[in-house]
N, C-alpha and C positions, 0 to 999 in steps of 0.2 A: 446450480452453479456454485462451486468452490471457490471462496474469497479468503483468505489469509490476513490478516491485520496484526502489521508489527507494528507496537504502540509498546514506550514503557511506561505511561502514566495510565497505571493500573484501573482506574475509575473512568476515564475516559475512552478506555479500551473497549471497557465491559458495556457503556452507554452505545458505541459504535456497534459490536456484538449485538446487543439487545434492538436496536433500530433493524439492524441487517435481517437479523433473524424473523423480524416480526413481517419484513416485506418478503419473507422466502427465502430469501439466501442462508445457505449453507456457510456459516464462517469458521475462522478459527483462530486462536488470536497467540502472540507471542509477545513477551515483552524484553526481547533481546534479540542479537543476529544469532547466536548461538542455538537457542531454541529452536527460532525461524527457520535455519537452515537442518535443523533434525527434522521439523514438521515436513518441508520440501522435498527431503531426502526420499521420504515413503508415502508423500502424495501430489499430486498436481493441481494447481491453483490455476484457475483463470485469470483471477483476477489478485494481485497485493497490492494494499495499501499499507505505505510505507511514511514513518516519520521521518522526516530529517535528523535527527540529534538522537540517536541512539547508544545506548552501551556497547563498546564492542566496535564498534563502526558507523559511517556516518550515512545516510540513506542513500548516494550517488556508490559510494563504493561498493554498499549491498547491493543495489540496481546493478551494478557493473556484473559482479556473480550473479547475479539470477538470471539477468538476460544471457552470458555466455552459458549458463545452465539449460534454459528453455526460453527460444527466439518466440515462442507463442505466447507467453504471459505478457498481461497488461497489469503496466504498475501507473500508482498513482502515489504521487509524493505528496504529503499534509508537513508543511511549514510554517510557522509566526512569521519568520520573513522571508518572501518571497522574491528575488533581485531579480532585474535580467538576466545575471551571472549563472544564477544556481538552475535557472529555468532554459536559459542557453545547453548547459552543460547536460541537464537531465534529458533533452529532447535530441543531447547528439546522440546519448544510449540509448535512446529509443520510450521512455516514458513518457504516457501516452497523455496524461495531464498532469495537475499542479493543484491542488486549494490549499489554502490560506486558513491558520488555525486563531482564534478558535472559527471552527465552521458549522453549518449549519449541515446536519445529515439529508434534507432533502438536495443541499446543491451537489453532495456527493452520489445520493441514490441518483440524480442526474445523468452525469458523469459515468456510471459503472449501465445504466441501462441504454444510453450513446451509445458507450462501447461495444455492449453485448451483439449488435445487430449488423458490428463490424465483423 
């Protein structure tokens, strides 16, 4: 399975990457929307996980392009703060959960193996 991670805190990227990989998944990581959106261009992602606060763009508005892109990706948004607001607005686009940073990679591999069986 194809997992995509747009992170731009380079070292935290690569910690997500190396967890993902270790449990089998296939990852890939960007640390901008501009990348992200080259990676997507020439492959399909089951699953992105997406920061809030990116370069470029904020993680609701890259959700917004990825879902008109491909109605079958599940995105998962990783924010420090997590409001009703932001969690309101990301679940009218359709993203599929929410963790809170810093997090712990088992409640995420949680999260992404939920999903899978959907």
């Amino acid at each position: 399975m194809d997992i995509l991670i747009v992170e731009d805190d380079v070292v935290f990227c690569k910690l997500l990457t190396k967890y993902l990989n270790k449990e089998n998944y296939f990852t890939q990581d960007a640390q901008d929307v501009f990348t992200a959106k080259q990676l997507i261009e020439n492959q399909k992602f089951k699953f992105v996980i997406i920061d809030y606060r990116l370069p470029g763009a904020n993680g609701l508005m890259f959700s917004q392009w990825l879902i008109d892109r491909d109605d079958e990706v599940k995105i998962i948004l990783m924010s420090r703060i997590l409001d009703e607001e932001l969690m309101s607005e990301g679940k009218k686009l359709g993203i599929i959960d929410f963790i809170k940073k810093p997090l712990n990679p088992k409640d995420l591999l949680g999260i992404i193996k939920q999903n899978s069986k959907v």
